[in-house]
N, C-alpha and C positions, 0 to 999 in steps of 0.2 A: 498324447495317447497313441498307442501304437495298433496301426491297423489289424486287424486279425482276418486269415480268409479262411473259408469255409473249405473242410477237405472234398475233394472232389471224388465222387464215388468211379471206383475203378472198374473195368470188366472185369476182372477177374475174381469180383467178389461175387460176380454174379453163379444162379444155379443153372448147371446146363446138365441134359442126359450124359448117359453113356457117351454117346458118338461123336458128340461136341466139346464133353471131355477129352477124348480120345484125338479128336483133330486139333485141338488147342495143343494136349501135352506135345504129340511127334511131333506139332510144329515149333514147338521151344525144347525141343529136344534135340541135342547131338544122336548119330544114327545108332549107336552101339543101349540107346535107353529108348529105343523106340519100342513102341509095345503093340499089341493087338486087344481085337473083343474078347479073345478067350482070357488073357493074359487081366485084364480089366475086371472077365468074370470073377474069374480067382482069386483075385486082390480083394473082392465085397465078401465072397464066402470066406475069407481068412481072417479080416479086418472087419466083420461086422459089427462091433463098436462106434464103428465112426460114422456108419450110417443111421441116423434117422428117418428118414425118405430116399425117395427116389431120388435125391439133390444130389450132385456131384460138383461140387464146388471146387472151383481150381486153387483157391487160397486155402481151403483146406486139405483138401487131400491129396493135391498132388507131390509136395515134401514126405508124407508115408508114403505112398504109389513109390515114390523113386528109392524108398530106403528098401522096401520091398522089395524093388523089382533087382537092385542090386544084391541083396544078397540069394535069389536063386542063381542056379549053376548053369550053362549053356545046355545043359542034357532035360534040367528040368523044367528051361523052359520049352524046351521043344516039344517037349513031352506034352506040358500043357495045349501047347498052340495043335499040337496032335488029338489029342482028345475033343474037341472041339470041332472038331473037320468033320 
């Protein structure tokens, strides 16, 4: 019989805010997909689909988060990060 092991629950399935989103993504991010709060806000108001609650799970949304966030233009993120201040 061959052994079987038990998947091992990963962080990254876990639910974290906004902000612990946000410091998990820059820090598995190269600097040019680094993002901010505003830039975060924006992604929930364009992509509210994917949210159910307040959950910001890293195994889910952070693969949308990055298709997003590449295709805004450098003018329009500033723009955002601008609005916001």
């Amino acid at each position: 019989m061959i052994p079987r092991f038990k998947k091992v629950k990963k962080n990254i399935e876990l639910h974290l805010n906004k902000e612990q989103f946000l410091e998990e993504h820059n820090r598995l991010s190269p600097k040019e997909l680094r993002a901010t709060i505003s830039l975060l806000s924006r992604f929930r108001l364009e992509k509210t689909l994917l949210f159910k609650n307040n959950n910001w799970s890293i195994d889910k949304l952070r693969r949308p988060f990055i298709l997003w966030l590449i295709s805004l233009t450098v003018e329009k993120k500033e723009n955002i990060n601008k609005k916001e201040i």
